[in-house]
N, C-alpha and C positions, 0 to 999 in steps of 0.2 A: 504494500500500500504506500503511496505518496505523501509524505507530509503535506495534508494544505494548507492553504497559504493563511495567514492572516485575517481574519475577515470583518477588523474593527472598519466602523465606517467615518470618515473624514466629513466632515461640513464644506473643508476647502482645501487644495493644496497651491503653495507658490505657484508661477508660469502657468498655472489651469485657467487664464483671462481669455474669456472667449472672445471680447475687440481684439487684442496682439493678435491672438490666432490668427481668425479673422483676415487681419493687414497684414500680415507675416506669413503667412500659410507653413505656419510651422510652432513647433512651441515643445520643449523640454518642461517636463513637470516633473519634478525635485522629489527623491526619496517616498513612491509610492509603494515603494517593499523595502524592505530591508534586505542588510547585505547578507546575512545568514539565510534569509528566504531565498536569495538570488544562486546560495553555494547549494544548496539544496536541490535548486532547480537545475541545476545544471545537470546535475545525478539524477534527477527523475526524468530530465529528457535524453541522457545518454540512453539510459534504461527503454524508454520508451522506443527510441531509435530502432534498438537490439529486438525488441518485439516486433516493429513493424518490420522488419529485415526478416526477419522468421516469419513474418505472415503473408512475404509477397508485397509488404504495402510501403516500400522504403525505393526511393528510385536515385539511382548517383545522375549528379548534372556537372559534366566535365568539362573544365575550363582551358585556358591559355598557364593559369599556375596554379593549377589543383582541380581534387570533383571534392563537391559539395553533396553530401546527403541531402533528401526534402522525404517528407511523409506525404505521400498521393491520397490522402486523407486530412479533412480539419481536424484543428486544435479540439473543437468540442468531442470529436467521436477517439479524441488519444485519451485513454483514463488516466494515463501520470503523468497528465500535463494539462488538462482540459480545467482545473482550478484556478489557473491565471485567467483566463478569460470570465470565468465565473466570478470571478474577486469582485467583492463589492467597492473597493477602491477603485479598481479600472473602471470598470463600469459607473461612478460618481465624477471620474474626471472623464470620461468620453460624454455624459451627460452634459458637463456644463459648458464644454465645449461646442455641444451640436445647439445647447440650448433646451434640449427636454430630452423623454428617457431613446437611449438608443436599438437600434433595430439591428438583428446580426443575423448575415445571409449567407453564413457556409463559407464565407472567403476566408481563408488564414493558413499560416502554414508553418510547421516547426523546420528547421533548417540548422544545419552541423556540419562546419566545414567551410572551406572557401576554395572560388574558380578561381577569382579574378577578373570576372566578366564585368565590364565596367562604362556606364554610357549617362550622360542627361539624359531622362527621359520624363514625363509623367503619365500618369496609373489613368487618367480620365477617360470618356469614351472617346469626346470631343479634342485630341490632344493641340490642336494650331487653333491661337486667336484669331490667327489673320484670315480661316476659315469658319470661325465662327460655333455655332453650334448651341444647343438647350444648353448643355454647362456651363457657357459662359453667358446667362442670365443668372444673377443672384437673386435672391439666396441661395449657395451649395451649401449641402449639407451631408458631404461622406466625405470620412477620413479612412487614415490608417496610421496605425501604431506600431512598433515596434519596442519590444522588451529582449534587450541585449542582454546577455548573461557572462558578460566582459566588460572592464574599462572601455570605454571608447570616446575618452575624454585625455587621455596620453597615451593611444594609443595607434596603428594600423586597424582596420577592418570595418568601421564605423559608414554615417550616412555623409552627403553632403547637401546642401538643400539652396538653391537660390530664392533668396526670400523676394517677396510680395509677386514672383511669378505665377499667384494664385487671381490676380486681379485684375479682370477683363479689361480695364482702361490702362494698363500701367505695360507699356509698350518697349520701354528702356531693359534692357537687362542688369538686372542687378548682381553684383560682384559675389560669388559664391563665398558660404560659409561655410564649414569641419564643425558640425553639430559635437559638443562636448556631453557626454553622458556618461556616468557612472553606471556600476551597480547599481542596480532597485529603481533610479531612474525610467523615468518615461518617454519615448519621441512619438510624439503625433503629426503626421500634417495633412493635408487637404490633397486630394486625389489629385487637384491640379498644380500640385506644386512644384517645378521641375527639381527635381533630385538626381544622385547615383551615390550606389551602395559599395559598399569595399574598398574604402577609401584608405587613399597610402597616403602615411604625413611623413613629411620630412623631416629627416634625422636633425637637422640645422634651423627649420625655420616649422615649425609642427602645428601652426595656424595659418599657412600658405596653403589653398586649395588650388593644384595643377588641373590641368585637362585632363578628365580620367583615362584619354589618349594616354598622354604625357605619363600619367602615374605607372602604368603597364609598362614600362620602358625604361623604366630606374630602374640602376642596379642597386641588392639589398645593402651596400652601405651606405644609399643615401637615405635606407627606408628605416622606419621607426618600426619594429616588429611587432607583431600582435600580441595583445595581452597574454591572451591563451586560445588555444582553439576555439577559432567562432560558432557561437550559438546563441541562435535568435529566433524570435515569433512573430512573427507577423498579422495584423489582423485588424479586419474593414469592421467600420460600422457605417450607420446613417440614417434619417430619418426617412418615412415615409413620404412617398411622394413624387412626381414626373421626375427627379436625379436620378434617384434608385431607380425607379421603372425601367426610366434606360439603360445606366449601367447592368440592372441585372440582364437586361435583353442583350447588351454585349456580351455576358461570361455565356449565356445560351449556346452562344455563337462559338467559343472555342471548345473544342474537346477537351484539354485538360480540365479544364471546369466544371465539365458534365461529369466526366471520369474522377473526378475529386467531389461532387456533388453524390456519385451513386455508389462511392466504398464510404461514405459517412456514415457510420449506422450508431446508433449507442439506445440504450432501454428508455422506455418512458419516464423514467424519474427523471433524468438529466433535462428534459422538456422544462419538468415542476421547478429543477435549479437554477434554470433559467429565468424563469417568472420571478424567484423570488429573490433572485439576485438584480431583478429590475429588468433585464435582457427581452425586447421581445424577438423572437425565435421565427424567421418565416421557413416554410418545409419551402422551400424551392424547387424540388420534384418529389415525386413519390416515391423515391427510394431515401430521401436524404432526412437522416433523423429514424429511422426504423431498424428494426432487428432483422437481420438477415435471416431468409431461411433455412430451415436445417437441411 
């Protein structure tokens, strides 16, 4: 069994300001686990890995320097991992961020390991202002979070995020930042906020964010090594309504999505832990969320 997590619940935490967010499309929220929670989890997702590897459900994504493990199934249907999601902290800062309670649709993924695969991109359906599209009328209202289970505040391996590239009139590109986060830390940002993952800082200047071109291309002594072996979770929320509609109609659209939507399966209680953890739960297809048959 897992230790779970924590489950006192906060009124508020630092950097959980939904305007910054908002103007920023990004936002660190400070010590929402603890570090001991964070040494724990690392052991319950190794654990959990080694299962889903035994069950078929573990797929390597091989890179330019290195394969990465991911689970071809969500965070919720992993039982020694599916706690952080449930925590009533996350779920109190993804709330006051979106503005009211949050809606969770199968998207997330445990990840162990690093390619190197390195790009700006953003998560939205609509990705170009200059073409336009539903996402870029406000109010958006889907994020994603990620829970690092390493320094990634002096560290290699971390996010990078050009801020207020979330905001349809703001046409300038802004100077990238090396998102700093700790253990138990939090990183949220807004689907449309250009980012890239796997971030190399430099050994000499370790707040300079390169071209993640550039960064694939240093040699390791100009690179600041990674904490420890990378291990992170990823994971969407968002409220109801024409955003989500159509993001969800995009994951329709790819396989991996469907195929990660119909090995979800976990008992009907996890539904109730969801409810009472504030989550509301949509079944996205008929397989997702159910017991498989014998």
């Amino acid at each position: 069994m897992s230790t779970v997590l924590d489950q006192r619940s906060h009124d508020s935490f630092p950097g959980a300001d939904r305007e910054q967010f908002r103007a920023r499309g990004y936002a660190v929220v400070k010590r929402v686990f603890e570090r001991e929670e964070i040494e724990q989890l690392r052991k319950d997702a190794e654990r959990a890995m080694s299962e889903l590897e035994r069950s078929g459900l573990a797929v390597d994504d091989p890179g330019p320097e290195g394969v990465a493990r991911y689970a071809r199934c969500d965070v919720l249907s992993i039982p020694e991992v599916r706690h952080v999601l449930l925590d009533r902290r996350l779920v109190s800062v993804i709330a006051e961020l979106l503005g009211d309670s949050p809606t969770y649709f199968g998207e997330s993924v445990l990840r162990i390991g690093s390619h190197g695969g390195r790009a700006w991109h953003r998560d939205n359906v609509d990705r170009s202002k200059r073409l336009g599209g539903l996402d870029w009328h406000d109010p958006y209202r889907i994020l994603r979070c990620g829970v690092y289970m390493q320094d990634q505040a002096h560290h290699s391996g971390g996010l990078a995020v050009r801020p207020r590239s979330n905001r349809p009139g703001v046409r300038v590109r802004s100077l990238p930042v090396l998102v700093e986060a700790e253990p138990g830390d939090l990183i949220v940002w807004d689907l449309r906020t250009v980012h890239s993952g796997e971030v190399i800082r430099l050994r000499h200047a370790p707040r300079i964010a390169l071209h993640p071109s550039l960064q694939t291309r240093l040699p390791p002594a100009l690179r600041l090594e990674d904490d420890r072996e990378r291990m992170v979770m990823f994971m969407s929320f968002g409220l109801r309504g024409p955003h989500l509609d159509h993001y969800i109609e995009y994951l329709q659209t790819r396989e991996q999505n469907r195929e990660i939507w119909e090995t979800s399966r976990f008992a009907p209680e996890v539904w109730e832990q969801a409810r009472e953890a504030g989550l509301d739960v949509l079944g996205v297809t008929p397989e997702y969320g159910t017991l498989p048959e014998l």
